[in-house]
RORO-660011 format. One record per residue: residue in three letters; y, x, z of N, C-alpha, C, O in turn. Coordinates in steps of 0.001 Angstrom, whole numbers, padded with zeros to 6 digits. Example, Ala and Ser with C-alpha at 12.3 -4.5 7.8 and 13.67 -1.06 7.14 Angstrom:
// residues 2
   code      n.yy      n.xx      n.zz     ca.yy     ca.xx     ca.zz      c.yy      c.xx      c.zz      o.yy      o.xx      o.zz
    Ala   -005690    013190    007800   -004500    012300    007800   -003300    013200    007800   -003319    014236    008465
    Ser   -002250    012850    007080   -001060    013670    007140    000030    012900    007870    001138    013409    008039
//
This chain:
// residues 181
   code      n.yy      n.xx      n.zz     ca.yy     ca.xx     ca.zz      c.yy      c.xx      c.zz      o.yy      o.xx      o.zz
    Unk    114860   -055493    159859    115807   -056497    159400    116516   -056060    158118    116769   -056988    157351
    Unk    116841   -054992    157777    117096   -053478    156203    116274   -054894    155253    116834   -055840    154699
    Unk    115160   -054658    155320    114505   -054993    154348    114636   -056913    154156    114752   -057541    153104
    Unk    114581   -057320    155237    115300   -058990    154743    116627   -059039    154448    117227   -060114    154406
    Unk    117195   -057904    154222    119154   -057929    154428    119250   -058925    153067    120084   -059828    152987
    Unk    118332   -058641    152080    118406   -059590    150698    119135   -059035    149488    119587   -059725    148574
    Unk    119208   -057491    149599    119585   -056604    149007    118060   -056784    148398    117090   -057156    149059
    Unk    118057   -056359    146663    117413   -055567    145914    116187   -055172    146152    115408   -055278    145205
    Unk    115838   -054804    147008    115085   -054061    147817    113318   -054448    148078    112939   -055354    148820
    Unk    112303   -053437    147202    110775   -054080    147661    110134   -053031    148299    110225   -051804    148258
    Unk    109289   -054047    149053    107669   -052696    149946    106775   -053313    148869    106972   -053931    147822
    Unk    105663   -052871    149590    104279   -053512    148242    103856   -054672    148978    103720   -054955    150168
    Unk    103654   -055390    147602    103740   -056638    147538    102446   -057031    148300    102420   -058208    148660
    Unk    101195   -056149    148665    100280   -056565    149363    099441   -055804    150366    098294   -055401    150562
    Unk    101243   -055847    151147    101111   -055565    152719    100910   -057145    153411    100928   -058225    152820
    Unk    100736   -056901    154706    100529   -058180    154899    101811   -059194    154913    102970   -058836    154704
    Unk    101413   -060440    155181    102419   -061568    155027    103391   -061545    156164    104366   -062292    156073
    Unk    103236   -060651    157415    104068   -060460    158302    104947   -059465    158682    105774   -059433    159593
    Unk    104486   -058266    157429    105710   -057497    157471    107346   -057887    156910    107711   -058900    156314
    Unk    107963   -056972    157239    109559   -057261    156894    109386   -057227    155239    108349   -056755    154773
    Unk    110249   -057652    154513    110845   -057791    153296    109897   -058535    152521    109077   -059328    152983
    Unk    110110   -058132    150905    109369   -058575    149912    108823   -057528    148951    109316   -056416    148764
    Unk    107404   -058187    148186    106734   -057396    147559    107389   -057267    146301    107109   -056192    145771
    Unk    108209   -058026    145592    108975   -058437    144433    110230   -058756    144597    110579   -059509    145506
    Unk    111209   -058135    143595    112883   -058902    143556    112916   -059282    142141    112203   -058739    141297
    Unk    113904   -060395    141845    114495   -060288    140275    115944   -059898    140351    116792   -060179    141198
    Unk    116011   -059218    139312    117368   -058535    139193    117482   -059065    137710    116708   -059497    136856
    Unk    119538   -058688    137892    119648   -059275    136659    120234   -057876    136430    120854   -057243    137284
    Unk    119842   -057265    134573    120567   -056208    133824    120561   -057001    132809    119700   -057816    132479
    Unk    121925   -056644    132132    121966   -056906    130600    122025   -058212    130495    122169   -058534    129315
    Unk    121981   -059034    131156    121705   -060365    130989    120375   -061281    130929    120121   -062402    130486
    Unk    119703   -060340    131539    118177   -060327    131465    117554   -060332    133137    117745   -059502    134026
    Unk    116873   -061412    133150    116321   -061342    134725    114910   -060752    134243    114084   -061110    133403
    Unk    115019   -059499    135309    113322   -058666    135089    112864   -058958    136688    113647   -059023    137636
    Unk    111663   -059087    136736    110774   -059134    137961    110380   -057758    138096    110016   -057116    137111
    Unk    110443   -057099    139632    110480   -055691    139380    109350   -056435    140991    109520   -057354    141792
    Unk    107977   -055117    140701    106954   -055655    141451    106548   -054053    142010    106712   -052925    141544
    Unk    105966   -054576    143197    105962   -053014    143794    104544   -053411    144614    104524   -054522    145143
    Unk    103546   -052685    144720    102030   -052760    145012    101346   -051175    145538    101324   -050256    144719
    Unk    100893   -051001    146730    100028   -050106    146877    098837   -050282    146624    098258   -051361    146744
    Unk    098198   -048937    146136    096752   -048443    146052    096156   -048827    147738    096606   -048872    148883
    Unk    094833   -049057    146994    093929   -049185    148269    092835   -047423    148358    092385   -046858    149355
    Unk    092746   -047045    146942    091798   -045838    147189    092171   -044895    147958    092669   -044052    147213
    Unk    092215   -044599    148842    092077   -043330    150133    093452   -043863    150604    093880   -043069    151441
    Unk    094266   -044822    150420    095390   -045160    151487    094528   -046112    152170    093300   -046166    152234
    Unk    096119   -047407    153042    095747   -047772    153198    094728   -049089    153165    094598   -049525    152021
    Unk    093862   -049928    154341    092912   -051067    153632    093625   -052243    153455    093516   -053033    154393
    Unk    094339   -052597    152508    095353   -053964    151723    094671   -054883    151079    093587   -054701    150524
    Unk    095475   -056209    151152    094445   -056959    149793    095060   -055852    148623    095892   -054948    148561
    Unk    094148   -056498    147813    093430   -056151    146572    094996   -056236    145644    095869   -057101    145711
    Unk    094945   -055151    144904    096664   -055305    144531    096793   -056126    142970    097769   -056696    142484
    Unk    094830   -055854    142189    095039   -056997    141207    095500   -058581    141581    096444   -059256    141171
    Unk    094471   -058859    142492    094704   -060266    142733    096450   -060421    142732    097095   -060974    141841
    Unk    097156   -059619    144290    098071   -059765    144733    099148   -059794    143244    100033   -060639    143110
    Unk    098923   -058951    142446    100161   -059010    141642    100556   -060133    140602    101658   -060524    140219
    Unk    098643   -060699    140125    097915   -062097    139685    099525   -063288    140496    100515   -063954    140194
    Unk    098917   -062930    141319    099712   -064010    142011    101312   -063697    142291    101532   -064761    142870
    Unk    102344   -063154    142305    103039   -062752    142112    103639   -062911    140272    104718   -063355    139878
    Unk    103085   -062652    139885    102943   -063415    138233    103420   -064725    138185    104543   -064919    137719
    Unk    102515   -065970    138733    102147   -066742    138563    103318   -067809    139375    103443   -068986    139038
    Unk    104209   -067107    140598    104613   -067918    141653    105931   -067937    140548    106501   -068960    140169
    Unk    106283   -066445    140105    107564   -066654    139548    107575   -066700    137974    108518   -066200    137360
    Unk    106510   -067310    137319    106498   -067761    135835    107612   -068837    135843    107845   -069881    136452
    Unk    108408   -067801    134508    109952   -069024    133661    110773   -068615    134640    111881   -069120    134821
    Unk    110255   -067601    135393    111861   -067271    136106    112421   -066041    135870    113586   -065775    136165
    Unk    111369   -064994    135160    112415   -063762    134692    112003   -063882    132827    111316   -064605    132106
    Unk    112916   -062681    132677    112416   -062192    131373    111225   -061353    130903    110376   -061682    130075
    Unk    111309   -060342    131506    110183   -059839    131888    110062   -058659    132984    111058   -058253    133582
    Unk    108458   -058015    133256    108252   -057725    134589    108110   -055930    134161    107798   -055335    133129
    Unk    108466   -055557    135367    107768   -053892    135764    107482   -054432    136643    107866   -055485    137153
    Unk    106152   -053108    137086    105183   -052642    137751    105523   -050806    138372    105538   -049681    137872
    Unk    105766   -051479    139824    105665   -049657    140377    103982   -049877    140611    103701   -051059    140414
    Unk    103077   -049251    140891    101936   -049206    141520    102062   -047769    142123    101887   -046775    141419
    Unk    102435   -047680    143727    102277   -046546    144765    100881   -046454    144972    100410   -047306    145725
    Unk    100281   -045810    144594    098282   -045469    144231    098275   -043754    144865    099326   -043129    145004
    Unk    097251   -043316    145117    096674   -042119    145004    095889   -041722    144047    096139   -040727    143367
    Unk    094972   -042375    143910    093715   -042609    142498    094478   -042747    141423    095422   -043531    141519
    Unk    094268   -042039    140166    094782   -042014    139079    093920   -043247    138494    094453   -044233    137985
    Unk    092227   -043041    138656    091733   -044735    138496    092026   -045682    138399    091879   -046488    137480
    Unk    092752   -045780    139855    093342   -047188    140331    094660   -047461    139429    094548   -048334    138568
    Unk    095831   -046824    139547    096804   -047130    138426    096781   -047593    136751    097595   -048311    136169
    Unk    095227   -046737    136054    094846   -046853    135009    094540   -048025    135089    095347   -048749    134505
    Unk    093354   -048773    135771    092746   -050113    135474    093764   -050971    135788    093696   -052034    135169
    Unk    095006   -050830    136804    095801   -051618    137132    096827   -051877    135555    097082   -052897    134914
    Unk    097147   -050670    135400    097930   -050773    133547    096937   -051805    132792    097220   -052997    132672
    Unk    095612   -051162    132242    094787   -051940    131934    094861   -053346    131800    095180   -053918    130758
    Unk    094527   -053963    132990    094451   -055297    132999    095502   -056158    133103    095370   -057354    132846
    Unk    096889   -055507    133574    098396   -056720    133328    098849   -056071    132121    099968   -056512    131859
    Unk    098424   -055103    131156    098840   -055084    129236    098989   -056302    129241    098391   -057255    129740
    Unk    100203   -056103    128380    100611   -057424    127518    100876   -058431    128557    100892   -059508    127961
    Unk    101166   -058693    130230    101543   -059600    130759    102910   -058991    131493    103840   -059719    131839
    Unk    102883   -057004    131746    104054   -056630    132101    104540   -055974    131223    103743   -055651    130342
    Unk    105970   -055503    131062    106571   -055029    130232    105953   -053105    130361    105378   -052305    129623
    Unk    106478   -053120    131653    106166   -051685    131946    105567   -051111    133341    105946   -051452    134462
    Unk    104595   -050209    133049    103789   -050122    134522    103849   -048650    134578    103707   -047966    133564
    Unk    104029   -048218    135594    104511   -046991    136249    103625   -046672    137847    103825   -047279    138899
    Unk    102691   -045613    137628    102533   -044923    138983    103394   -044056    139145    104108   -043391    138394
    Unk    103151   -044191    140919    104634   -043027    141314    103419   -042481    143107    102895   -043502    143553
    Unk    103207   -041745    143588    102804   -041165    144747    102330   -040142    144877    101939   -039847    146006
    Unk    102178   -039236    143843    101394   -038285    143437    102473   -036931    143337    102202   -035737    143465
    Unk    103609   -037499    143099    104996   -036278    142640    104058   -035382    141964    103685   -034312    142445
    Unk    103597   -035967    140558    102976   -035037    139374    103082   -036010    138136    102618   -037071    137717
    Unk    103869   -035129    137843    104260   -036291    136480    103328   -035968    135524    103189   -034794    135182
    Unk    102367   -037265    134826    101354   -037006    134096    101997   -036908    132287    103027   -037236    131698
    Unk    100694   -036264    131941    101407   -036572    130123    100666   -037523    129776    099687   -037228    129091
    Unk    100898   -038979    130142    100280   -040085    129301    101085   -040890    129515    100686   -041788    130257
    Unk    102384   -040993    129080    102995   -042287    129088    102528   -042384    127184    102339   -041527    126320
    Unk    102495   -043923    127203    102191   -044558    125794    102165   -046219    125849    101852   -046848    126860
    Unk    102503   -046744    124734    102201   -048104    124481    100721   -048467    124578    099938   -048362    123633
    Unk    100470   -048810    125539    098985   -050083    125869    098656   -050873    124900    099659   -051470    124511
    Unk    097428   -051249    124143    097313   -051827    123178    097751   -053498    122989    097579   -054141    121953
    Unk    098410   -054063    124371    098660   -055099    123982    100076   -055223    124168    100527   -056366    124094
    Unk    101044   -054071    124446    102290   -054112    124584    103254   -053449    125763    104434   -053110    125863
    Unk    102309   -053457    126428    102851   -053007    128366    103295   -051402    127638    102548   -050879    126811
    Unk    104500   -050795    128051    104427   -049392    128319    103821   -048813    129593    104082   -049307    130690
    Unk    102926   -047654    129432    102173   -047046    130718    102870   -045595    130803    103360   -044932    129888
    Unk    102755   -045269    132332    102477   -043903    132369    101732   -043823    134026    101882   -044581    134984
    Unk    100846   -042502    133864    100026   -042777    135737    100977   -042749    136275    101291   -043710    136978
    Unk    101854   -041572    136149    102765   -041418    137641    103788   -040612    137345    103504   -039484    136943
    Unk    105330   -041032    137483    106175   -040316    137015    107038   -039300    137231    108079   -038939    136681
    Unk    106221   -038803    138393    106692   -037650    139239    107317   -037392    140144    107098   -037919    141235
    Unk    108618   -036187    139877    109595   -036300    141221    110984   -035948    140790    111459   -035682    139686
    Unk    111283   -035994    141498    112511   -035852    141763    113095   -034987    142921    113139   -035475    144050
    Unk    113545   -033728    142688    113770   -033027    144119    113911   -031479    143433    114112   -031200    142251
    Unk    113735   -030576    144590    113560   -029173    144471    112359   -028846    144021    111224   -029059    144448
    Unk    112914   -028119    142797    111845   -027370    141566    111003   -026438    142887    109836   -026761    143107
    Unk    111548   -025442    143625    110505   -024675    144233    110211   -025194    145894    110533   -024678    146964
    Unk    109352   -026614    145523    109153   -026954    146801    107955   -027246    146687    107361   -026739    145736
    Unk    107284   -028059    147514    106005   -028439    147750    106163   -030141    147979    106142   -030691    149080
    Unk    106334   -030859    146588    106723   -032474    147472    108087   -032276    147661    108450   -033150    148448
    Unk    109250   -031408    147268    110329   -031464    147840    110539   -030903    148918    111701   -030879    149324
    Unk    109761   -030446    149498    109558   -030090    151198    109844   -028569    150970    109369   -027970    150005
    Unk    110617   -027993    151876    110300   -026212    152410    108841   -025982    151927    107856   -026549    152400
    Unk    108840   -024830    150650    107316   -024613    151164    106633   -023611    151767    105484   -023186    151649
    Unk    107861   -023222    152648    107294   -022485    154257    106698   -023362    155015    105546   -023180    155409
    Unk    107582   -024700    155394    107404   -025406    155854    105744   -026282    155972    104892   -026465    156842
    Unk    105969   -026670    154416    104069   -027575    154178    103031   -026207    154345    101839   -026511    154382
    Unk    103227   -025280    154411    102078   -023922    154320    102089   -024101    155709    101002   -024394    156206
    Unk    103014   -024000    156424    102778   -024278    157973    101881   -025480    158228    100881   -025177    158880
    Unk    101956   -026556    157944    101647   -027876    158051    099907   -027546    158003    099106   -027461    158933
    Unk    099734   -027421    156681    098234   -026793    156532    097491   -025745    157234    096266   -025704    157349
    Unk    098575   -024660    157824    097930   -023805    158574    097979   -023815    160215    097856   -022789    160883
    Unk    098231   -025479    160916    097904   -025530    162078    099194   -025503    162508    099100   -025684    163722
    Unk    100697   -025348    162144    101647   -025560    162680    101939   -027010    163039    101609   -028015    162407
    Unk    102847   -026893    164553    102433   -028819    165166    103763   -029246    164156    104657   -028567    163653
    Unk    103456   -030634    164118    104354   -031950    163145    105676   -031605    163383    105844   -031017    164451
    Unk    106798   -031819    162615    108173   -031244    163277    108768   -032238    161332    108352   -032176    160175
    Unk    110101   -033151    162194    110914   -033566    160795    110939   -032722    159326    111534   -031663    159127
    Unk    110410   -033222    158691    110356   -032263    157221    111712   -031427    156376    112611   -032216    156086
    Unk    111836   -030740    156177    112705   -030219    155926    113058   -030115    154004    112351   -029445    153252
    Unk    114165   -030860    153579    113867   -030726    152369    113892   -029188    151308    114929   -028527    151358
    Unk    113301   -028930    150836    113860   -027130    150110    114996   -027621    149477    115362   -028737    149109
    Unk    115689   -025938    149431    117053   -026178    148972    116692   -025287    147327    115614   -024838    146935
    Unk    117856   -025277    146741    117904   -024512    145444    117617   -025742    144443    117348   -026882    144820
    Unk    117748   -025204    142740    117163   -026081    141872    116543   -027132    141905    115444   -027018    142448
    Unk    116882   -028478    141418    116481   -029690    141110    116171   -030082    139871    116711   -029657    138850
    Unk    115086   -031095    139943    114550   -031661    138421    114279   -033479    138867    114026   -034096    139902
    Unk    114447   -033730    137803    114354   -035640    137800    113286   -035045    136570    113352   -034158    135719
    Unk    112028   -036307    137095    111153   -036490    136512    111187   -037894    136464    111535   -038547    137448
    Unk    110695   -038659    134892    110447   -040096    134970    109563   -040696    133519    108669   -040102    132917
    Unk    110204   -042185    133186    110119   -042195    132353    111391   -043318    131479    112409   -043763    132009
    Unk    111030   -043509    130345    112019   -043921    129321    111213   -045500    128937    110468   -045424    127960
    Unk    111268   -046377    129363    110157   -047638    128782    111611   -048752    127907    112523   -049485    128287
    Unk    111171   -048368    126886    112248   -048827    125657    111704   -050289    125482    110698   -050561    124826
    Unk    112574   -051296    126219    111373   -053008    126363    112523   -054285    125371    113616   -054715    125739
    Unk    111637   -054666    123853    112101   -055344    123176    112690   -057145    123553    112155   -058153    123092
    Unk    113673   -057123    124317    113783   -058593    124966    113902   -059641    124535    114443   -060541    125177
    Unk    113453   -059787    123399    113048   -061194    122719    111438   -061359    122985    111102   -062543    123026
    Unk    110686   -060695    123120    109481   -060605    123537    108886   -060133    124391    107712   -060477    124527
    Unk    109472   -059161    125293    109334   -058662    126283    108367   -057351    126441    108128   -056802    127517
    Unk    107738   -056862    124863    107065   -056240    124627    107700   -054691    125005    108915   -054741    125197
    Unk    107194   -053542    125124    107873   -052130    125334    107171   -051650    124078    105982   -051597    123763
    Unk    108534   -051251    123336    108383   -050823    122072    108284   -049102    122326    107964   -048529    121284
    Unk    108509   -048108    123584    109077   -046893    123483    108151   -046610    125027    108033   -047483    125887
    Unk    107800   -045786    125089    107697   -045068    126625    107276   -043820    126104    106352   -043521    125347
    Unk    108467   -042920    126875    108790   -041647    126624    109018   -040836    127936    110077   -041118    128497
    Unk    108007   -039590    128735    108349   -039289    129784    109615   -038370    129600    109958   -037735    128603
    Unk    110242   -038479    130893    111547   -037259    130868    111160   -036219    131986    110540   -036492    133014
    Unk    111598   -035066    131638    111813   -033899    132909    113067   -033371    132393    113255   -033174    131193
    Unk    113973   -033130    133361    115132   -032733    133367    115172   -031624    134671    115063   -031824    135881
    Unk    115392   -030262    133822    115854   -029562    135585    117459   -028371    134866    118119   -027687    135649
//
């Protein structure tokens, strides 16, 4: 019920039609309504519709109602995020993978305007594994049974990116990754 509360708040947009919440919100910044769209990978997760179609459509329901759109795409496949940038250039402002907690060096302007980057990393403890104890995940791998994850403590870093988006056109003039620790 969290997720219909009508707060802000998205899962991916192509889970099925009977889970809780929504795949998309519009928010207003600046005076600007952006469509902020959130989609899982199908390669080695789980089996979803198809997240081109799904986002196709998602496009299309709320055309003339924002300014313009981001794109999270939660993927495993670096593939899958690429062709996904790929083919909504120039229809989203900015497309962003995130599931990987490895922040890649390719954020850049898409040749038709979209800012890209695969995946923008993490956010958490510099000497962890995922954020996690990495006593803890070494256990995990070496046959220790399932037990609540424990986050590591010490040093933190924000990893992301910077998508600089021109709002008369909706174009992203800037995408610049950050690491901060």
């Amino acid at each position: 019920d969290w997720l219909d509360s009508g707060n802000p708040i998205t899962r991916p947009a192509n889970y099925p039609p009977s889970a809780p919440g929504s795949g998309s919100v519009i928010v207003e910044a600046e005076g600007y309504r952006i469509l902020v769209i959130n989609v899982l990978g199908v390669i080695y997760l789980d089996p979803l519709e198809n997240p081109f179609v799904c986002v196709d459509r998602v496009l299309a329901r709320n055309e003339g109602r924002y300014d313009f759109a981001v794109l999270d795409i939660h993927a495993e496949a670096t593939s899958e995020k690429i062709a996904l940038g790929r083919y909504f250039d120039g229809r989203i402002a900015a497309i962003y993978g995130t599931h990987t907690h490895v922040q890649t060096a390719d954020a850049q302007l898409l040749p038709r305007g979209s800012g890209y980057i695969t995946d923008l990393g993490m956010t958490g403890a510099v000497n962890s594994v995922l954020g996690i104890d990495p006593e803890q995940s070494i256990g995990k791998f070496m046959g220790d049974p399932p037990r609540r994850y424990e986050s590591a403590k010490g040093p933190v870093k924000l990893e992301g990116c910077i998508f600089e988006i021109d709002p008369q056109n909706g174009r992203c003039l800037r995408a610049e990754s950050v690491r901060l620790t």
